[in-house]
C-alpha positions in Angstrom: 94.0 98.5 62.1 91.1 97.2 61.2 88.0 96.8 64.0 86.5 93.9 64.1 83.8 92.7 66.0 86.0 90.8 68.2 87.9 93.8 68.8 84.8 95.8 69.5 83.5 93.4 72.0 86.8 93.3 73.5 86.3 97.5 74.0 83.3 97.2 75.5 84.3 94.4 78.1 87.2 96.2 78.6 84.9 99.3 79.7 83.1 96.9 81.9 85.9 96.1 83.5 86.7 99.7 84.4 83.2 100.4 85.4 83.6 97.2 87.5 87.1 98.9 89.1 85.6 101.9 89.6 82.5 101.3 91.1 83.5 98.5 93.9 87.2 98.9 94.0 88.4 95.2 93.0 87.0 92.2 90.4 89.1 93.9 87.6 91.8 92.1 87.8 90.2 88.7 87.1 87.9 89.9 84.9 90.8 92.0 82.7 92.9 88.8 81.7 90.3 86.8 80.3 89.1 89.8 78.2 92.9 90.5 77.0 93.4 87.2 76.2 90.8 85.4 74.2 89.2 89.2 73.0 91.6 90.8 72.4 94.8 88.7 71.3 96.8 89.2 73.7 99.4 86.3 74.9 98.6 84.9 78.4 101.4 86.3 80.4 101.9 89.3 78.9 98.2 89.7 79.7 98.8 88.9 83.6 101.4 91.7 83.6 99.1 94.4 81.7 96.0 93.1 84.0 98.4 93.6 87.1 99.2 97.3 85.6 95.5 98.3 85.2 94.4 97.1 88.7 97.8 98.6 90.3 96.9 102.3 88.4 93.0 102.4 89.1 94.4 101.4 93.2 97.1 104.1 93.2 94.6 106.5 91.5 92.0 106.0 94.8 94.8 106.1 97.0 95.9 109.4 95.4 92.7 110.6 97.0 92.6 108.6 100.5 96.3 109.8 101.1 95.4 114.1 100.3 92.8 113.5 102.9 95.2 111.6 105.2 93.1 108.5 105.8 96.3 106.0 104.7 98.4 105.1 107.6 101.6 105.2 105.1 103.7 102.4 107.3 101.0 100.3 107.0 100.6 100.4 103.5 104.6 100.2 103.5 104.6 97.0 105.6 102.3 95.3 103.1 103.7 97.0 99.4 107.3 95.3 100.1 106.2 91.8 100.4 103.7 92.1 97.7 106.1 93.9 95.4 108.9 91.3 96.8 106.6 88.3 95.5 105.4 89.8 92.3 109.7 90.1 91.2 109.7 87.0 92.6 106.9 85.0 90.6 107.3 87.0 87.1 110.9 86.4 86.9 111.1 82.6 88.2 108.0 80.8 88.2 105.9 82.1 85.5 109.0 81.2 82.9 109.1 77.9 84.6 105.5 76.9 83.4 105.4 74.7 80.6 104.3 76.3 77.1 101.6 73.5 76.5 99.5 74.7 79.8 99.8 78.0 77.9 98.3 77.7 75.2 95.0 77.2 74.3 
């Protein structure tokens, strides 16, 4: 594969974006679909999935940390993961294939 300078600035905003994650915790997210999309190629809602996979690791790798020093109050963090989980099965499998393909694409 060739690297072109789309590519490259695609790497580098992508590094921002973990930088960004790291440093303060959230912003990635928003941030990571824009870059995947129009820097990288990548189509629009496969972009929202890969942006929602990034944000979920970096968050499950802090709370790796959080829950060995048993500062997570686990059914709290149950009480809100179902109905977030709940709504993201919910939205990927019947409203994002309603969307129209012309709001789409660009």
């Amino acid at each position: 594969m060739e690297l072109t300078l789309q590519h490259a600035l695609g790497y580098l905003a992508a590094i921002t974006v973990g930088i960004s994650l790291g440093l303060i915790g959230s912003g990635g997210s928003i941030m990571a679909v824009p870059v995947l999309v129009y820097l990288m190629g990548v189509e629009p809602v496969l972009a929202t999935a890969y942006s929602l996979f990034i944000v979920g690791f970096s968050a499950l790798t802090g709370a790796i940390q959080f829950l060995r020093k048993k500062m997570i109050h686990l059914q709290t963090a149950i009480l809100f993961a179902i109905p977030s989980l709940i709504t993201v099965f919910i939205t990927r499998k019947y409203i994002v294939p309603a969307i129209p393909d012309e709001v789409l694409t660009f």
